[in-house]
N, C-alpha and C positions, 0 to 999 in steps of 0.2 A: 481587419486583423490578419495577421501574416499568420503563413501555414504551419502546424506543430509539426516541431521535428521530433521523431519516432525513437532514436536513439542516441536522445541528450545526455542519458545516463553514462552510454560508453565514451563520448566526447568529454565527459567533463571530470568523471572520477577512475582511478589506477588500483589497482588492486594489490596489497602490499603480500607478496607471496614468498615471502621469506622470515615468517615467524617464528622466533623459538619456541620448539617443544607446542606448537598450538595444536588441538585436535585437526581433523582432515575435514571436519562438517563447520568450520568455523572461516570466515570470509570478511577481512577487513580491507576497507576501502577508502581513499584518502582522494582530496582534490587534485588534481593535475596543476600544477604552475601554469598562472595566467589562461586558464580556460573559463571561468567561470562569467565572464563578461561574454565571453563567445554563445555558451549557452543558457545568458540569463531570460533570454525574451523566452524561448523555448520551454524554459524553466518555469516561468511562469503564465504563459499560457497554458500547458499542465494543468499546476496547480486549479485556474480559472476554470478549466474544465470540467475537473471534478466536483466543481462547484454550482456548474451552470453550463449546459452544453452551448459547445460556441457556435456550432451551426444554427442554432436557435438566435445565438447574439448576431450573428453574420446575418442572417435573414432581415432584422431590425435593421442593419447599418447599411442594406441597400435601401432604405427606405428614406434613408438621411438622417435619423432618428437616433443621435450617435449621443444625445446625453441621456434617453431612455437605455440605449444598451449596458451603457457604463451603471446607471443608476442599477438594473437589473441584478448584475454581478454585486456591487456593493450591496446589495440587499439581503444577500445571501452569506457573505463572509464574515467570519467569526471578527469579533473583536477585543476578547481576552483574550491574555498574552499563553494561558495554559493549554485552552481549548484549538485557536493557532498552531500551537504546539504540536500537541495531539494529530489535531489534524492533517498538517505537513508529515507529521510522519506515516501516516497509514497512506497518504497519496502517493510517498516514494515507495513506501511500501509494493502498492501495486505498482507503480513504475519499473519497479526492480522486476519484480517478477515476469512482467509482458516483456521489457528489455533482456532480460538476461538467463532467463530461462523458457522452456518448449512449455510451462502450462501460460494458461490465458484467465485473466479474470474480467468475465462478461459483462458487468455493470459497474457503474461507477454512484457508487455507493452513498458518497455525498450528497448526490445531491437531493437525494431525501429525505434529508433531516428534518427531524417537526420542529429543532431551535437552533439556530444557528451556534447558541453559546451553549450546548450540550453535547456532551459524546455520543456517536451515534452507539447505538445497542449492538449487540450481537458480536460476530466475530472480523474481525478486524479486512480480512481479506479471504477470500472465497477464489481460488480459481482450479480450472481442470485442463485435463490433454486427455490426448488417445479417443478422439471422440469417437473413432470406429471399434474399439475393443468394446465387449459386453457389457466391459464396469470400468467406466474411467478414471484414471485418477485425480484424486482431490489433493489441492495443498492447504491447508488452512496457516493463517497468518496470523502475527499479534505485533504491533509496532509500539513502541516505546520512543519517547522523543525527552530528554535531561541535558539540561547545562553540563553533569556531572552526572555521568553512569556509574551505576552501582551493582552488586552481585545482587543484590537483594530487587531492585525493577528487573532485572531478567530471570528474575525468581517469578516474579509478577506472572511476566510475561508467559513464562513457564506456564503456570498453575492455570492462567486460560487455558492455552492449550489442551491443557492433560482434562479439561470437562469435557462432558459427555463419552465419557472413556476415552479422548483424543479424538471421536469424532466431529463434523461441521455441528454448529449448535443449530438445532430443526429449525426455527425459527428465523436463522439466514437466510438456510435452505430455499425456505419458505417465501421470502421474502423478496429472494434472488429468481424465483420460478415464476411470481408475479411481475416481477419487470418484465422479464424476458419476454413473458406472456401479451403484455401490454406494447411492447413493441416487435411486435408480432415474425420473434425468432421462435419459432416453433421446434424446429431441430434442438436447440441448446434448451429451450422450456421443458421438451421432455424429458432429456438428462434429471432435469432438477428435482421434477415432478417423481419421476423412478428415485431419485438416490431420500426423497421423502416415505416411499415405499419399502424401500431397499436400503436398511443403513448399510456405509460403504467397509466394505472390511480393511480392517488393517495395514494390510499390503498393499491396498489400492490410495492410501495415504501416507501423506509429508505433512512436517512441521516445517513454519519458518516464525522462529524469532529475528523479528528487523528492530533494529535503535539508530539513534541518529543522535549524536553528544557530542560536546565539545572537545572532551578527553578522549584517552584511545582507550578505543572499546574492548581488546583484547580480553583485558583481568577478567573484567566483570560476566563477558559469553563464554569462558575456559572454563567458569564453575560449575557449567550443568553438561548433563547426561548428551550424549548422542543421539536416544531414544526415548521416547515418550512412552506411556502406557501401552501395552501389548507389542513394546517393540516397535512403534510407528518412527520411522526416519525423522531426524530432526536437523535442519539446516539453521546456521547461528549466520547471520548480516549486522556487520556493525559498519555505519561511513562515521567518519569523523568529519565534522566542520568548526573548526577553533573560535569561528568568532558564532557560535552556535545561534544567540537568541539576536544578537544584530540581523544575520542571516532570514532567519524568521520574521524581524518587523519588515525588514527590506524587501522579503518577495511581497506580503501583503500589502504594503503599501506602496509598490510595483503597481498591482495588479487593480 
């Protein structure tokens, strides 16, 4: 398997920065002409990832064991077309985030699902910076993935967010302290283990609503707040991809 490239995101999509009258917390993004074959291998080793660590499958395929690796991967990917859906979006999700912003989301979340054809639980994306400050900051995420975006899914997507009074839901928390733990990042484990101690205030947290539709996302992220409950910053991510659900069977059945 060829090496992932680290910043397929900024290769493949433009950021349309000339919108009317759009708030300042709102960030729409469109495919670049003729990139997307450039970083479709990339693209979809990504996805692959999140799904099944590929150093694990690279271990295998020195072994010559190249229809166990593949069978591996297939074992683990969705196969309804909503669930796919879902999924791709919470992977750009974190994508966007490691790419195109200073926080970091430590685990990759997927690949612990107890059914492949189930949404995972909890909050959609988890990641933090400032690991040297007292109290780092937290971004919590919520991704939405429609043929056709509507005000009413990033209403949704809202209304995650604003539980737990706009804090991480404990049970990610949780959940993410145990990985960490297990593969024995101790620095980052303790963060998690403290912010389970210590719920994180306010100011030490962001909102990101991410969607990912066929239409332009504009209308439908222009209709909510800036801020979440107690004032917690809120970043709106919309990419557009016109041929939305072609898109979606085409990387899984890529990969």
């Amino acid at each position: 398997m060829r090496k992932l490239e680290s910043d397929f995101l900024r290769m493949w999509l433009t950021e349309h920065r000339h919108l009317p009258n759009a708030p300042p917390n709102i960030s729409v993004y469109y495919e670049k002409a003729n990139t997307r074959e450039v970083v479709w291998n990339a693209l979809c080793l990504a996805v692959a990832d999140h799904f099944y660590d590929l150093s694990l499958i690279r271990r295998i395929e020195k072994l010559g064991e190249y229809p166990k690796a593949f069978a591996r991967i297939r074992q683990v990917l969705p196969k309804t077309e909503r669930i796919r859906s879902g999924d791709l979006a919470e992977i750009l999700a974190s994508e966007y985030v490691d790419q195109f912003t200073d926080y970091t989301a430590p685990v990759r979340k997927l690949r612990y699902k107890d059914d492949r054809e189930m949404a995972m639980r909890g909050d959609d994306v988890i990641a933090i910076r400032s690991l040297t400050q007292p109290s780092p900051q937290v971004l919590k995420g919520e991704a939405k993935s429609r043929q056709a975006l509507t005000p009413s899914v990033v209403q949704e997507a809202c209304d995650a967010l604003d539980r737990h009074q706009g804090r991480p839901n404990p049970s990610t928390i949780a959940f993410i302290a145990l990985r960490l733990d297990e593969k024995n990042e101790d620095t980052l484990a303790a963060i998690f283990h403290r912010m389970q101690e210590e719920t994180p205030s306010s100011r030490d947290i962001k909102h990101l609503v991410f969607t990912l539709s066929a239409n332009d996302p504009l209308h439908s992220l222009s209709g909510q707040s800036a801020t979440g409950p107690s004032d917690i910053a809120r970043q709106m991510v919309g990419i557009m991809v016109t041929d939305h659900q072609d898109f979606i069977r085409q990387i899984y059945e890529s990969i």
